[in-house]
ROTOR-140414 format. One record per residue (C-alpha): x, y, z; residue number from 1. Coordinates in nm, 4 decimals. Layout:
! ROTOR-140414
<x=X&y=Y&z=Z&nr=NUM>;
...
This chain:
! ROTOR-140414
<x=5.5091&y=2.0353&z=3.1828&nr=1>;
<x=5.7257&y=1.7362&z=3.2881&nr=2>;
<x=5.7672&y=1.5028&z=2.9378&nr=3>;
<x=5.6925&y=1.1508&z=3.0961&nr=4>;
<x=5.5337&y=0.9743&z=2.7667&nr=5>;
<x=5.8008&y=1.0758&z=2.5031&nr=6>;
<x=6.0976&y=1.0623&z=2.7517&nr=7>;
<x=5.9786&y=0.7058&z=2.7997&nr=8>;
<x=5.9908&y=0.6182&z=2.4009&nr=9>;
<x=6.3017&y=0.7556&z=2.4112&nr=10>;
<x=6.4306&y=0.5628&z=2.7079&nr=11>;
<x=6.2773&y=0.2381&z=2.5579&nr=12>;
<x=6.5099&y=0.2575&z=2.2260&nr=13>;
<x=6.8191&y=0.3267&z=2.4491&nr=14>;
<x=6.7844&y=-0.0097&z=2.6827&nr=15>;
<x=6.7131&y=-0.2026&z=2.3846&nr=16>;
<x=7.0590&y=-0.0867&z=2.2547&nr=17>;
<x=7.2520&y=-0.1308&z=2.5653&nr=18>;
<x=7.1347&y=-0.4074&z=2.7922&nr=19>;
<x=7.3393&y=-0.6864&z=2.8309&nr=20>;
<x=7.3625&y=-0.9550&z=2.6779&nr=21>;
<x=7.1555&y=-1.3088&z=2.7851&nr=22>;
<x=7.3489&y=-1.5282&z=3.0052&nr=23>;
<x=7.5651&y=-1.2336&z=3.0491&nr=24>;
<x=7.7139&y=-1.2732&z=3.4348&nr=25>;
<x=7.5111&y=-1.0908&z=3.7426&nr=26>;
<x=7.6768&y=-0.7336&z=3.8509&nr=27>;
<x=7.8037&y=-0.6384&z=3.5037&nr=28>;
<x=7.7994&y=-0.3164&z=3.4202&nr=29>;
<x=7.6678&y=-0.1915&z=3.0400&nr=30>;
<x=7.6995&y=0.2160&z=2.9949&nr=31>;
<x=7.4423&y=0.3615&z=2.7873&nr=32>;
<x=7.5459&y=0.4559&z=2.4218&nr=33>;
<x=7.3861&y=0.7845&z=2.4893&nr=34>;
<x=7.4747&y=0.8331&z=2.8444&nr=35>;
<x=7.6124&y=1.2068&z=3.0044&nr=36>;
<x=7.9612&y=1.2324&z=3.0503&nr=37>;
<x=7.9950&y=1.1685&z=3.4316&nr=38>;
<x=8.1194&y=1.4633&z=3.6588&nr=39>;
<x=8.1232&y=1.4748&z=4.0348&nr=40>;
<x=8.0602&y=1.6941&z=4.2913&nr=41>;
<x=8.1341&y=1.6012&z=4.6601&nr=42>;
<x=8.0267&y=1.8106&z=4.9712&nr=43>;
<x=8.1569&y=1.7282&z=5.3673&nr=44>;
<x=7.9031&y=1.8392&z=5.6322&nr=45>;
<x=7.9594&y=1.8577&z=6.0220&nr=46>;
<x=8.0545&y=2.1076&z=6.3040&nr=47>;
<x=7.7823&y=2.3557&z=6.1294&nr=48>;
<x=8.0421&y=2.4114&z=5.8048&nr=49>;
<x=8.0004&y=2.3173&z=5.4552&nr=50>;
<x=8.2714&y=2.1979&z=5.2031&nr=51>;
<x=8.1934&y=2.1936&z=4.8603&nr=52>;
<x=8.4320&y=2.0343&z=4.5694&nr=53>;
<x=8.2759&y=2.1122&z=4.2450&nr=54>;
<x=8.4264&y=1.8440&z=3.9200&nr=55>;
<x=8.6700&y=1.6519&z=4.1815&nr=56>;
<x=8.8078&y=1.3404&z=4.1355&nr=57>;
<x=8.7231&y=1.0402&z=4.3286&nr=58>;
<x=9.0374&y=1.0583&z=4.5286&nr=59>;
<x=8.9415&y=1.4245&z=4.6358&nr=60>;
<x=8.5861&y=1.3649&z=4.7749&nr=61>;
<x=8.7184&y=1.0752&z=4.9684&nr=62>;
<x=9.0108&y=1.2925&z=5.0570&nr=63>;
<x=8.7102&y=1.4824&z=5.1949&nr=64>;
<x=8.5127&y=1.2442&z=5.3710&nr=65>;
<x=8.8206&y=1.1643&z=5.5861&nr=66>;
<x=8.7914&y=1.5279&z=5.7293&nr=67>;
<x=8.4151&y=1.5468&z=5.7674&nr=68>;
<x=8.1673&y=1.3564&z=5.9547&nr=69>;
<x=7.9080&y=1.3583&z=5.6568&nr=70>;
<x=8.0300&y=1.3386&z=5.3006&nr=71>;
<x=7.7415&y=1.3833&z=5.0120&nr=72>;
<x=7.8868&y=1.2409&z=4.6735&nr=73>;
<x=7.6619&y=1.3191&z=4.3688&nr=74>;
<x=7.7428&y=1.1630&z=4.0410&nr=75>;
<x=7.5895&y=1.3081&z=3.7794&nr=76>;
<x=7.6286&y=1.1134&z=3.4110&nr=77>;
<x=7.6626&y=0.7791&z=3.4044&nr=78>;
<x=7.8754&y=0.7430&z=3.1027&nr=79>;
<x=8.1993&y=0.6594&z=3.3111&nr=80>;
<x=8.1252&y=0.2978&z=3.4369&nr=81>;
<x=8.4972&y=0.2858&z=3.5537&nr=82>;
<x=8.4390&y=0.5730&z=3.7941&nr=83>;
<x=8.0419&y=0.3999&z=3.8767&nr=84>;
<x=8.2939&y=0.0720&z=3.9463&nr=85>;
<x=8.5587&y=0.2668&z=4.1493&nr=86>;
<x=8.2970&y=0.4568&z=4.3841&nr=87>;
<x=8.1172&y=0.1190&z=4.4561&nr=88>;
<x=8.4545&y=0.0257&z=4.5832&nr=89>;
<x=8.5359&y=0.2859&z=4.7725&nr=90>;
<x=8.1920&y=0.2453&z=4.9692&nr=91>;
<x=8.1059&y=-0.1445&z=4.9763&nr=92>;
<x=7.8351&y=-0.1105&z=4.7281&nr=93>;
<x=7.6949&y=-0.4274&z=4.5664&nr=94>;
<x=7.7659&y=-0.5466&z=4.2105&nr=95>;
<x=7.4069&y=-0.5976&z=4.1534&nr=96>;
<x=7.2790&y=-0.2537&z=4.3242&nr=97>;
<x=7.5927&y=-0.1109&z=4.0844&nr=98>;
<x=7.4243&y=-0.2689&z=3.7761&nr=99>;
<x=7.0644&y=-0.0943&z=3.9031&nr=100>;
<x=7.2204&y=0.2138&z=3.8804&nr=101>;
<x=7.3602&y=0.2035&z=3.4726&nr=102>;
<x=7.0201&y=0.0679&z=3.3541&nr=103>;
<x=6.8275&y=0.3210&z=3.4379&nr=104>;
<x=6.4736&y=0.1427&z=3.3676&nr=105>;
<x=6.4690&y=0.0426&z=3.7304&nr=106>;
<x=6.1350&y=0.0509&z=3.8955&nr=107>;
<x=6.1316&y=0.2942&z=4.2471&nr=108>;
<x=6.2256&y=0.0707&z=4.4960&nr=109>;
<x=6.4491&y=0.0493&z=4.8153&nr=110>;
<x=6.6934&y=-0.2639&z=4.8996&nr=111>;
<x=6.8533&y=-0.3207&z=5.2040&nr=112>;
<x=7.2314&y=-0.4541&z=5.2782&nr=113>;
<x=7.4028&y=-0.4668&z=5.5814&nr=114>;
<x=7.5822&y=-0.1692&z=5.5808&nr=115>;
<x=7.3660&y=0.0701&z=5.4053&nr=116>;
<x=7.0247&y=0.1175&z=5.2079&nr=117>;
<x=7.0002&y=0.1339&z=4.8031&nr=118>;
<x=6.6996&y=0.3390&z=4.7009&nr=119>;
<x=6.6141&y=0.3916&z=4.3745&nr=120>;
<x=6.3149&y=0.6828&z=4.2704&nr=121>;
<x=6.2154&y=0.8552&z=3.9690&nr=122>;
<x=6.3461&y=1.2238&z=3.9708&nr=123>;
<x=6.1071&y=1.4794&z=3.7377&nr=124>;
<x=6.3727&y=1.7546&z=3.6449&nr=125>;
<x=6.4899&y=1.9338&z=3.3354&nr=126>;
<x=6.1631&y=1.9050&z=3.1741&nr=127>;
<x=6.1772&y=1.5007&z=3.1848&nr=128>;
<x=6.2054&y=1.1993&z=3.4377&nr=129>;
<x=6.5150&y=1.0383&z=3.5349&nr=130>;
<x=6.6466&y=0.7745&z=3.7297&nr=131>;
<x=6.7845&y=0.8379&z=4.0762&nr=132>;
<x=6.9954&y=0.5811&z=4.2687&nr=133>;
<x=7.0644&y=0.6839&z=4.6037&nr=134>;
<x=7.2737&y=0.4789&z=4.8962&nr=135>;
<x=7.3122&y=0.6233&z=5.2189&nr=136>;
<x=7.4374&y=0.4371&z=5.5435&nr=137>;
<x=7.7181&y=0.5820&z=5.8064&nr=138>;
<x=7.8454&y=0.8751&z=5.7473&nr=139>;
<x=7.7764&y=0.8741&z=5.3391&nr=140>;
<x=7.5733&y=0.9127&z=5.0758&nr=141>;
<x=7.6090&y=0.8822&z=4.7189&nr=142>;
<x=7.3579&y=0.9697&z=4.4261&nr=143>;
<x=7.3978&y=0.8749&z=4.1068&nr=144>;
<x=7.1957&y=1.0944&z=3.8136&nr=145>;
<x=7.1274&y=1.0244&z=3.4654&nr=146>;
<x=7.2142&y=1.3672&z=3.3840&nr=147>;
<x=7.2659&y=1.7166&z=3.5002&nr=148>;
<x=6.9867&y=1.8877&z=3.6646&nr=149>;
<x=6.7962&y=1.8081&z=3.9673&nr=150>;
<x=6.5407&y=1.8842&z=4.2409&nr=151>;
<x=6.8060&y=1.9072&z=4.5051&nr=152>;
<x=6.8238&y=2.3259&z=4.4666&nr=153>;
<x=6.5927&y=2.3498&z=4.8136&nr=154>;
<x=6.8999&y=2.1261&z=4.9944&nr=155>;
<x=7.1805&y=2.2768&z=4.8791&nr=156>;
<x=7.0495&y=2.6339&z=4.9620&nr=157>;
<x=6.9798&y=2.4962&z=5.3093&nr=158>;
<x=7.3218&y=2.4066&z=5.2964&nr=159>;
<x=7.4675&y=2.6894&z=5.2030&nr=160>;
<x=7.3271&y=2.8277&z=5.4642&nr=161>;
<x=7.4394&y=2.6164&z=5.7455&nr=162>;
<x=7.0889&y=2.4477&z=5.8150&nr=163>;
<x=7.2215&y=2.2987&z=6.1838&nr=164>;
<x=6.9982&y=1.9683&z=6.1550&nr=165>;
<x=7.1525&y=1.8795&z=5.7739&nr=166>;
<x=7.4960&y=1.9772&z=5.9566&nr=167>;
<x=7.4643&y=1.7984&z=6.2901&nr=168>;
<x=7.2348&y=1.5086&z=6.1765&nr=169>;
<x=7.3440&y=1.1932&z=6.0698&nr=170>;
<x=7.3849&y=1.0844&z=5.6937&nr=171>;
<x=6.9865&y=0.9233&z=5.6963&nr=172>;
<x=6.8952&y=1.3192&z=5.7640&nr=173>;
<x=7.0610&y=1.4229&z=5.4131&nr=174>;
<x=6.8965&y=1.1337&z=5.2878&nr=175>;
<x=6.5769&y=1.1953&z=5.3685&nr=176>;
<x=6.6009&y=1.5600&z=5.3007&nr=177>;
<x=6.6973&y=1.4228&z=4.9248&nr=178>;
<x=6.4278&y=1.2288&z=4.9107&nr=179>;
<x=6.1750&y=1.4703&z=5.0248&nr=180>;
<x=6.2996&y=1.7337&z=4.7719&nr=181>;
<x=6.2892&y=1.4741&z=4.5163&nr=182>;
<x=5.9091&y=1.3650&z=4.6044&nr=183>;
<x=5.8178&y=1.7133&z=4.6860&nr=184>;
<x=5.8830&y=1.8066&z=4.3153&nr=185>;
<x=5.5690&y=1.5759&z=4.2354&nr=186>;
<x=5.3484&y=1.8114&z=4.3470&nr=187>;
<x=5.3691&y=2.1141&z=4.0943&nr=188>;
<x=5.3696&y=1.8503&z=3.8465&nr=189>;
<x=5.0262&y=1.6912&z=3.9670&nr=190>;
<x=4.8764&y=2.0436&z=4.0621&nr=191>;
<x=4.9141&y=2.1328&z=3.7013&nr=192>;
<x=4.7400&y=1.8274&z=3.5481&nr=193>;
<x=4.4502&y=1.9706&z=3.8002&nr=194>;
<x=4.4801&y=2.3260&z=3.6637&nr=195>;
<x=4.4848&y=2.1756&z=3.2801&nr=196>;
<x=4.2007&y=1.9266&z=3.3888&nr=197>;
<x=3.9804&y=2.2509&z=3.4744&nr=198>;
<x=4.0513&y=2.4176&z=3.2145&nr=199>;
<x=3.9364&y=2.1836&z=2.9536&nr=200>;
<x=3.5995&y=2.1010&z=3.0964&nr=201>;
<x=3.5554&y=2.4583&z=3.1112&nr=202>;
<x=3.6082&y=2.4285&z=2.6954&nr=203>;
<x=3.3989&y=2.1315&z=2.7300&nr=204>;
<x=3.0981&y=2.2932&z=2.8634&nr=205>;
<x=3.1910&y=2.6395&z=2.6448&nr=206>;
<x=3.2025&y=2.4987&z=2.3025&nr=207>;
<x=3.3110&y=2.1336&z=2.1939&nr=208>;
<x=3.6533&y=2.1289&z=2.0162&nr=209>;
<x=3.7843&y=1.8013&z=1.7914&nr=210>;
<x=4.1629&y=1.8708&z=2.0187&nr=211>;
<x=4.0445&y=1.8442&z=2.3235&nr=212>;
<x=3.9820&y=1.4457&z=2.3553&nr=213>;
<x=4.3555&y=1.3752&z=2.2046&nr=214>;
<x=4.4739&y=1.6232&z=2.4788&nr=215>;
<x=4.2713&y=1.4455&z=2.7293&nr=216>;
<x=4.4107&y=1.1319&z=2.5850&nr=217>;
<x=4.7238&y=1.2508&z=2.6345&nr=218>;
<x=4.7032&y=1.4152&z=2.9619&nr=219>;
<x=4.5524&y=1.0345&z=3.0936&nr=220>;
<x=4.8929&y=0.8771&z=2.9706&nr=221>;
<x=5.0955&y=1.1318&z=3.1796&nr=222>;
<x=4.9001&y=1.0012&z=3.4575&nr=223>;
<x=4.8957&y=0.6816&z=3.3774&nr=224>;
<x=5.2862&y=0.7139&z=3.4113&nr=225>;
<x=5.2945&y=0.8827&z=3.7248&nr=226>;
<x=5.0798&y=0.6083&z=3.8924&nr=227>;
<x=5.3911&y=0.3988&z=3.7714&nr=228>;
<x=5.6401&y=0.6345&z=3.9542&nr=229>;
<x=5.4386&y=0.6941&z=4.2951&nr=230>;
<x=5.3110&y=0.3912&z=4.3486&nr=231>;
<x=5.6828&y=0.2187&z=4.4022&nr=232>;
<x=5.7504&y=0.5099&z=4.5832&nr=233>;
<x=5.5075&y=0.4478&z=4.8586&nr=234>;
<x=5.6337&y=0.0747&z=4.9131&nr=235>;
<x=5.9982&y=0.2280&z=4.9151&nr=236>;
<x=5.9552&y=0.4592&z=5.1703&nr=237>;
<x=5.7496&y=0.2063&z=5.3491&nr=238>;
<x=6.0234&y=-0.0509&z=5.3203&nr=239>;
<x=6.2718&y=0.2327&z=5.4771&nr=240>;
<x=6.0016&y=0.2880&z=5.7400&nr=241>;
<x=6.0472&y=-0.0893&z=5.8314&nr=242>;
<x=6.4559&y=-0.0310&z=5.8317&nr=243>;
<x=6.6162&y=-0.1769&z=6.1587&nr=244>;
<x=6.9778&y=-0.0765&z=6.1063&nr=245>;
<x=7.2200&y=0.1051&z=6.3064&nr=246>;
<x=7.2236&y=0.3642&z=5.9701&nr=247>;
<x=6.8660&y=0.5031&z=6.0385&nr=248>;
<x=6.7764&y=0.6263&z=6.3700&nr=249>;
<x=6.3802&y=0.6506&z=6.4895&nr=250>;
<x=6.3910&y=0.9850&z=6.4890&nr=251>;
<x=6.4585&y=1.0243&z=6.1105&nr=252>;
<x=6.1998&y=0.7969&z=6.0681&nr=253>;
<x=5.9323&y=1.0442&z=6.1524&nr=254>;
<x=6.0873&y=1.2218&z=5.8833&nr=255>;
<x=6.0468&y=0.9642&z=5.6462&nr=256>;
<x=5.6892&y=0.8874&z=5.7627&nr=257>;
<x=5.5847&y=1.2610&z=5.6493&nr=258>;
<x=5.7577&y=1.2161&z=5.3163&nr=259>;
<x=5.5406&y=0.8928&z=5.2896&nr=260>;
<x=5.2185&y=1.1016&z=5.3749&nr=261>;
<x=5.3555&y=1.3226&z=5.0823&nr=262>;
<x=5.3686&y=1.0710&z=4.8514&nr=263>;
<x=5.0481&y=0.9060&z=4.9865&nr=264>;
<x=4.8361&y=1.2480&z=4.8964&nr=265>;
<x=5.0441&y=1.2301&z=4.5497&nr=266>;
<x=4.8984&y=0.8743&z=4.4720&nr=267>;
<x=4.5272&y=0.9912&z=4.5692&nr=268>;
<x=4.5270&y=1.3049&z=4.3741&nr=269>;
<x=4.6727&y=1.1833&z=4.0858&nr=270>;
<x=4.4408&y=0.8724&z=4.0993&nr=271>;
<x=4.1474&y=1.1491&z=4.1130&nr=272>;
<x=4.2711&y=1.3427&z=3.8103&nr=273>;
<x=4.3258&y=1.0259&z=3.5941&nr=274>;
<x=3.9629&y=0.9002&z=3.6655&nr=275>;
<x=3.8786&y=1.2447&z=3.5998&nr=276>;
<x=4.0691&y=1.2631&z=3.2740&nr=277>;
<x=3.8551&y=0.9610&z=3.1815&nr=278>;
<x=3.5418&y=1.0832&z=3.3067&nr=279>;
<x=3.5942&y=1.4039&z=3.0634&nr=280>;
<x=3.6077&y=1.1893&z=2.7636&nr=281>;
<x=3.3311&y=1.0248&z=2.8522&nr=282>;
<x=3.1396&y=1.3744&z=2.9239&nr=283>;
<x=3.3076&y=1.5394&z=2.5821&nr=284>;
<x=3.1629&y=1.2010&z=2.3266&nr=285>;
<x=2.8267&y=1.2333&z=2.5287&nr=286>;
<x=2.8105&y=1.6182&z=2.4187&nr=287>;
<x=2.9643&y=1.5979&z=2.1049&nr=288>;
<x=2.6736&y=1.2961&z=2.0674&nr=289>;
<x=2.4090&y=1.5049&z=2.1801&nr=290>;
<x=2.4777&y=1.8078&z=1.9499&nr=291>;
<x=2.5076&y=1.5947&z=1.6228&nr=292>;
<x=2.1069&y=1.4733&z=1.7860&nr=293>;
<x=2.0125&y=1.8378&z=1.7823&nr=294>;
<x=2.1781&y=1.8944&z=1.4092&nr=295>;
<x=1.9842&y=1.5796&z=1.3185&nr=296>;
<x=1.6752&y=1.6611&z=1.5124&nr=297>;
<x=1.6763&y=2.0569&z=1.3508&nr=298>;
<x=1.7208&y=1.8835&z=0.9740&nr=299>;
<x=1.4373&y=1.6263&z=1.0328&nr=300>;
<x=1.1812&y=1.9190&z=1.1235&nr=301>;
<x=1.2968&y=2.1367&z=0.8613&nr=302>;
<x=1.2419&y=1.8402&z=0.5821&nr=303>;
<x=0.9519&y=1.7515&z=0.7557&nr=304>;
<x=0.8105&y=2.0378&z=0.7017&nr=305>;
<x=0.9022&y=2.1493&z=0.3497&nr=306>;
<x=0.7679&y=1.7624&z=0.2455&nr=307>;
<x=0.4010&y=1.8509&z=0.2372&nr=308>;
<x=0.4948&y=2.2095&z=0.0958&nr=309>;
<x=0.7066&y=2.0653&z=-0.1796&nr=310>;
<x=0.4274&y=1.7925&z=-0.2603&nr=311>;
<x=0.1448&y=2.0873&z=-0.2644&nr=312>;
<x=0.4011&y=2.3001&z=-0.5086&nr=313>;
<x=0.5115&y=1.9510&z=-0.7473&nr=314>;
<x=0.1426&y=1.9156&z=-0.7863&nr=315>;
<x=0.0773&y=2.2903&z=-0.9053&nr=316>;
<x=0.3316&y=2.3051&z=-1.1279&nr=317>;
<x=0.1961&y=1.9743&z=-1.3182&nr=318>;
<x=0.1492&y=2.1058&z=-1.6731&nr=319>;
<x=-0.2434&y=2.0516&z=-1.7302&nr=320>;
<x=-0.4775&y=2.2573&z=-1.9740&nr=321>;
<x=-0.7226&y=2.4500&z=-1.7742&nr=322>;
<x=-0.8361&y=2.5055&z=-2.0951&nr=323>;
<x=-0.9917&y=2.1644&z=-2.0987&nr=324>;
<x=-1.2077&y=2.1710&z=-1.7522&nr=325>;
<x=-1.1853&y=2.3779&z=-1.4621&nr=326>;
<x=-1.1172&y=2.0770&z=-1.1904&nr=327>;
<x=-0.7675&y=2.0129&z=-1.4237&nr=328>;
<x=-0.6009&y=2.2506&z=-1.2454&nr=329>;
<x=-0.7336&y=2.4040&z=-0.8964&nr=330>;
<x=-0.6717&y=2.7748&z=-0.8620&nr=331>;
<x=-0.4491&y=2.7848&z=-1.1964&nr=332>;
<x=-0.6774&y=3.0599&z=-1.3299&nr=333>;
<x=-0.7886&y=3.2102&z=-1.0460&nr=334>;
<x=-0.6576&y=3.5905&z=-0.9566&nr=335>;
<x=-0.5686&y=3.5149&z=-0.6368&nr=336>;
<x=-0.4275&y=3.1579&z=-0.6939&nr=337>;
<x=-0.0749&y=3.2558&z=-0.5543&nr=338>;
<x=-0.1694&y=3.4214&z=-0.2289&nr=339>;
<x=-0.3789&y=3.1645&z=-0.2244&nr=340>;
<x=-0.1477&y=2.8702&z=-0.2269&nr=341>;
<x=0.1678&y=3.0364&z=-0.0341&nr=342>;
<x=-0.1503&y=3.0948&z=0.2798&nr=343>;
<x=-0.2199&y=2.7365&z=0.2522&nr=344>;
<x=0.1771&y=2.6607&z=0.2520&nr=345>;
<x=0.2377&y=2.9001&z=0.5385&nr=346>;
<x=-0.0883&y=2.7190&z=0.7386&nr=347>;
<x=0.0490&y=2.4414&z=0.6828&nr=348>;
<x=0.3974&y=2.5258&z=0.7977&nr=349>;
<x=0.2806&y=2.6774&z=1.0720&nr=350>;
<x=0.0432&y=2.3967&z=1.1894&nr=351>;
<x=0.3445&y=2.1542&z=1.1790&nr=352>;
<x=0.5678&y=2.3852&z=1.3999&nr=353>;
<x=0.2774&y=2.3977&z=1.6478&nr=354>;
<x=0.2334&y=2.0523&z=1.6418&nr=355>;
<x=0.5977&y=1.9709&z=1.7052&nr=356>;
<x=0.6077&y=2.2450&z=1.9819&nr=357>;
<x=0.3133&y=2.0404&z=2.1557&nr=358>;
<x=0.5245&y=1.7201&z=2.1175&nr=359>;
<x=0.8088&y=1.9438&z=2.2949&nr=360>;
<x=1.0194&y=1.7876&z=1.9900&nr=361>;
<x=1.1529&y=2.1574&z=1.9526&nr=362>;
């Protein structure tokens, strides 16, 4: 399960301690005090090879992107902002889009320059969200990560082995096969919450438990986050949809449109499972409601029906003389007075229950 609530406490306390400060000029860059150390790994793609250069300097990858047609340039750590600086320069990125990228509260979003497209999304991998900053235009792209691991595993084994279309295509292609891995790792994510949704109003109808409305609690706030990710998402890839740059041909753009479709189904079913989420709270208090009615209903028969029984027994144990007159004390003296007076108790009883059963209060 992907830790969206905490990792956003967490993320809250770290841009309080690093954001810049007010009036502080447009484009500057503020590293985070707790930031990964920043390593990068460059790949070249064209003519149906693959060239990988694992922990290479800047110089190498663009050593490397003078030899191939496609150069991928993944920065992962963002604790460097020298290096963040120095790759923005090497590719014509904007101050501002530079600054996006080191405060990593962004919202998704895409932005588009002359020369290339920004794109920022929310990545769920290594148990936690992160930020993603991706620019693509000719011949390049370059992602920036908060940390290490990703959801890119799917693309680089297609690279490995020689996938043609992430060879011969242009630089949008890798994009949008980033982006799809990156939205396509939504889906376990959201499939769970179903399974976990399931499974508790299966508990809910079984027997009522006090931990299931905190998890449910929970569980909403998960979604609740989510809606904050996909949402963005949606207008981002619509936004690259509406692209008309030399960068993006129409035919990637179908591509794109089916990764919007993807993240259109994402919105809708986690939508469902957060109104469900609420809807289960709602069902587990009207439950939990209507068994403390039967535990109240059950105690008001019972004392109901011991009243009468405990009256007739307060008034036979009154301490009269029998001695005195026979009417003191009914049945006191009698041989049978016992039998006598548990019969009437159980008629009594009895006649109550019956009464009750009529009423269909039991």
């Amino acid at each position: 399960m992907i830790d969206l609530t905490g990792h956003n406490k967490r993320k809250r306390k770290r841009e309080a301690a690093k954001r810049s400060a007010i009036g502080a000029p447009p484009g500057q860059l503020v590293a985070d005090p707790q930031a990964s150390q920043s390593r990068l790994t460059a790949i070249g793609l064209g003519d149906g090879a693959a060239k990988r250069l694992e922990g290479c300097t800047l110089v190498e990858a663009l050593a490397l992107r003078e030899t191939c047609p496609k150069l991928w340039l993944d920065c992962t750590g963002l604790a460097d902002i020298a290096l963040v600086e120095q790759i923005g320069a090497a590719f014509g990125l904007h101050p501002l889009a530079l600054e996006d990228v080191v405060n990593t509260d962004q919202r998704p979003k895409c932005e588009v320059y002359e020369t290339y497209a920004f794109v920022v999304l929310r990545m769920l991998a290594g148990g936690e969200g992160e930020q993603l900053a991706l620019f693509f235009g000719t011949g390049f792209v370059v992602t920036f990560q908060e940390r290490a691991g990703d959801a890119f595993a799917p693309v680089r084994k297609r690279i490995d082995k020689g996938a043609p279309r992430l060879s011969s295509g242009g630089a949008d292609y890798l994009a949008y096969a980033l982006i799809d891995a990156v939205v396509d790792a939504y889906f376990p994510v959201v499939d769970g919450h179903g399974t976990r949704l399931d499974t508790i109003e299966d508990a809910i109808f079984g027997d009522i438990d006090a931990v299931q409305v905190p998890e449910l609690h929970a569980m909403r706030r998960e979604l609740f986050v989510m809606r904050r990710y996909l949402r963005p998402t949606r207008d981002a890839l619509s936004a690259i949809l509406r692209l008309d740059r030399p960068f993006l041909t129409t035919e990637t753009k179908i591509y794109f449109a089916d990764v919007q479709d993807h993240c259109d189904q994402l919105v809708d079913l986690n939508d469902t499972y957060r109104e469900t989420a609420s809807g289960l709270i709602d069902l587990h208090m009207t439950l939990s409601a209507a068994k403390t009615n039967e535990v109240i209903n059950l105690l008001t028969i019972v004392s109901t029906i011991f009243i009468p029984l405990s009256f007739l027994a307060g008034v036979w144990g009154m301490n009269f003389d029998p001695s005195k007159s026979v009417w003191n004390m009914p049945l006191t003296q009698s041989p049978i007075g016992y039998p006598i007076a548990l019969t009437m108790m159980a008629v009594i009883a009895g006649g109550l229950l019956l009464f009750f059963r009529r009423k269909r209060w039991i």
